[in-house]
C-alpha positions as a Markdown table, in Angstrom:
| # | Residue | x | y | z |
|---|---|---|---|---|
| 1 | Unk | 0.5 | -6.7 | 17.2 |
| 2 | Unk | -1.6 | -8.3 | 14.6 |
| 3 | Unk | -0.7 | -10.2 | 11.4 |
| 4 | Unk | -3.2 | -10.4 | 8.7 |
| 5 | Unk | -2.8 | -12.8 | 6.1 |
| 6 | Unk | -3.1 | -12.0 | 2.3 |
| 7 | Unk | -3.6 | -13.5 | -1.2 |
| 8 | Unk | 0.1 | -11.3 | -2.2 |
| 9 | Unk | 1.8 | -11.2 | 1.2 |
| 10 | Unk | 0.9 | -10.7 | 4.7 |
| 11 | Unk | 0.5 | -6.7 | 6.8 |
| 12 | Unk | 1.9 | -7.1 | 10.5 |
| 13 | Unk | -0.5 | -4.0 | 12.2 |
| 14 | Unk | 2.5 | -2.8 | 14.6 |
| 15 | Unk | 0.0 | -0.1 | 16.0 |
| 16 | Unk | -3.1 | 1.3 | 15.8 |
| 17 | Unk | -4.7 | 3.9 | 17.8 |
| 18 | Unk | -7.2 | 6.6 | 17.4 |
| 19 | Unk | -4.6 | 9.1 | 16.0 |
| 20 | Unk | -2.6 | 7.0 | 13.5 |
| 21 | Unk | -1.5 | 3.6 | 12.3 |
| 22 | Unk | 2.2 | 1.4 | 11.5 |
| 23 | Unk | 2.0 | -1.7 | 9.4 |
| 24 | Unk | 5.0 | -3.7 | 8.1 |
| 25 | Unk | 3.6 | -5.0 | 4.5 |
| 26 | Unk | 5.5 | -7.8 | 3.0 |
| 27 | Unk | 4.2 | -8.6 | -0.8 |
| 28 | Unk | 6.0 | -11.8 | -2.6 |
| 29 | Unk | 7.8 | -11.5 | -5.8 |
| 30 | Unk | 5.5 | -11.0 | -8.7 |
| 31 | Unk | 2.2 | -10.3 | -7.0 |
| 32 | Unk | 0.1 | -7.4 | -6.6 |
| 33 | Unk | -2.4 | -5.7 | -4.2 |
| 34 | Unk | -5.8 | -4.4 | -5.8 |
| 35 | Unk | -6.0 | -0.8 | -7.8 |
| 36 | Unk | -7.5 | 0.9 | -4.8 |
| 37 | Unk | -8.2 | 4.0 | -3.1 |
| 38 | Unk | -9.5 | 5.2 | 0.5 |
| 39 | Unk | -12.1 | 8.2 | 1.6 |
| 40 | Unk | -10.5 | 8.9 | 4.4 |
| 41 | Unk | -7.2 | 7.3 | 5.2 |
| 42 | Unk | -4.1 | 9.2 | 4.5 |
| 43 | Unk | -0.7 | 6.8 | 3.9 |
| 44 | Unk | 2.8 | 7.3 | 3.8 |
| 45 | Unk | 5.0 | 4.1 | 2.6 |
| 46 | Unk | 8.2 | 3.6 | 3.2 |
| 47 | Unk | 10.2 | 0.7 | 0.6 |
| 48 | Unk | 12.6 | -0.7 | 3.1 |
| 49 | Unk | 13.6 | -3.7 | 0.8 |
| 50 | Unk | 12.6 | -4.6 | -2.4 |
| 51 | Unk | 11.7 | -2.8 | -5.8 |
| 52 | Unk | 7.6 | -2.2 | -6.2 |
| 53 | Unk | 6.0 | -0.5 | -9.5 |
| 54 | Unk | 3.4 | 1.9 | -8.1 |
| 55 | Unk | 0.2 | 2.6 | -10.3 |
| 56 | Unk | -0.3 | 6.1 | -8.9 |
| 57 | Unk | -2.9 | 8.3 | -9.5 |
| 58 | Unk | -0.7 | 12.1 | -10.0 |
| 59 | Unk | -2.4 | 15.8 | -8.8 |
| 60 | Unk | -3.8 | 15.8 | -12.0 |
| 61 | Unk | -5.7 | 12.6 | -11.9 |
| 62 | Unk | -3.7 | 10.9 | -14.2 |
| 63 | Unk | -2.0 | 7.3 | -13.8 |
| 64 | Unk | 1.3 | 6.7 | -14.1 |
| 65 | Unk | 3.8 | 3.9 | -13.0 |
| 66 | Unk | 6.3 | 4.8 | -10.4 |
| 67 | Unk | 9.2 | 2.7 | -9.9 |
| 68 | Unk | 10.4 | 2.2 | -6.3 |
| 69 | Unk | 13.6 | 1.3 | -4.3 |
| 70 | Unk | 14.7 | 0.7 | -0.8 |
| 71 | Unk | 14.5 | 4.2 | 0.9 |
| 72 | Unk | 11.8 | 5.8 | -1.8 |
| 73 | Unk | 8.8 | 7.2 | 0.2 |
| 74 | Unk | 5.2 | 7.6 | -1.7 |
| 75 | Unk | 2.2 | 9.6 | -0.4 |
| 76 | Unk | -1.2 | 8.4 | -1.3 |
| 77 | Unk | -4.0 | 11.1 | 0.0 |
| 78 | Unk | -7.6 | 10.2 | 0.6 |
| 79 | Unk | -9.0 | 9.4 | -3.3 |
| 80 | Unk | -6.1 | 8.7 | -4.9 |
| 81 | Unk | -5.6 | 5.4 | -7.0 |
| 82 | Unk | -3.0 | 3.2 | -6.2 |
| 83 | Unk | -1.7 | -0.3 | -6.4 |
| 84 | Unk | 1.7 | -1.9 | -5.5 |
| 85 | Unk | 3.1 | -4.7 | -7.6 |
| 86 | Unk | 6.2 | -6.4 | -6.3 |
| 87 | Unk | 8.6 | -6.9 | -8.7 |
| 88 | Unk | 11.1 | -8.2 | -6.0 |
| 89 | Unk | 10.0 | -10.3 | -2.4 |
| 90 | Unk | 8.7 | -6.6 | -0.6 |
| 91 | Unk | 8.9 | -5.2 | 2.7 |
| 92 | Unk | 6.7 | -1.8 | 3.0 |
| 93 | Unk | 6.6 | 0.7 | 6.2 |
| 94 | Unk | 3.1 | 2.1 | 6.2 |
| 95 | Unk | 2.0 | 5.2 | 8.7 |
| 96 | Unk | -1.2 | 6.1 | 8.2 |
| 97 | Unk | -4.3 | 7.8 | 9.9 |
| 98 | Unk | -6.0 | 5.1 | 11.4 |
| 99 | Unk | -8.7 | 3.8 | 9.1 |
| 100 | Unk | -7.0 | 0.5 | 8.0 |
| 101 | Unk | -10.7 | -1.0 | 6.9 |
| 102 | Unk | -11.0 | 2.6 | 4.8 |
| 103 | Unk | -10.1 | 0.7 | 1.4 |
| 104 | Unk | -12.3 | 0.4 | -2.1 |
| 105 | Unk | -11.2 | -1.6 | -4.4 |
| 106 | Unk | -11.5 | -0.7 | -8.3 |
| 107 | Unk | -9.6 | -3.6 | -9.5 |
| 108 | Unk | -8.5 | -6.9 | -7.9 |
| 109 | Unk | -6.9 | -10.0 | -9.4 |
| 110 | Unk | -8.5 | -12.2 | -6.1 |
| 111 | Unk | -11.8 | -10.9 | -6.5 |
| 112 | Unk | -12.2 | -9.8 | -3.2 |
């Protein structure tokens, strides 16, 4: 297990292997990851506690704000846009294929 500290939070890296990956993702009240995408990692989250507002980029490449709650599950395929902002203290359930450095960044409020 590995914890990773960030500007909005902190991801605890439960697994990762060459098949797939589990991170618990913990974003504090008010902040927000970057508008992002990934070429090649694939991500389901889970909301396990909390409310997010999820800038989501739909099938038809459009963006629209989706609002989630403890049990809500989101899909974000390779290329889509996406960005959490946590309008309650967050916990997140990620699985994803196992390219955890796979992220570009097309926004980001810590200029990272």
């Amino acid at each position: 297990m590995k914890i990773v500290e960030k500007p909005w939070g902190r991801e605890i890296w439960v697994a990762q292997t060459d098949r797939y990956a589990l991170k618990i993702i913990e974003f504090k009240k008010g902040s927000r990851s970057s508008l992002q995408f990934h070429n090649k990692k694939h991500e389901h989250i889970y909301v396990d506690s909390g409310v997010v507002e999820m800038e989501w980029e739909n099938d038809e490449g459009c963006m629209e704000t989706l609002v989630l709650k403890s049990g809500d599950v989101v899909e974000n395929k390779p290329g889509r846009k996406h960005r959490v902002t946590a309008v309650e203290d967050v916990r997140l359930i990620e699985v994803s294929t196992p390219e955890l450095d796979d992220v570009v960044r097309v926004e980001d409020d810590y200029n990272r």
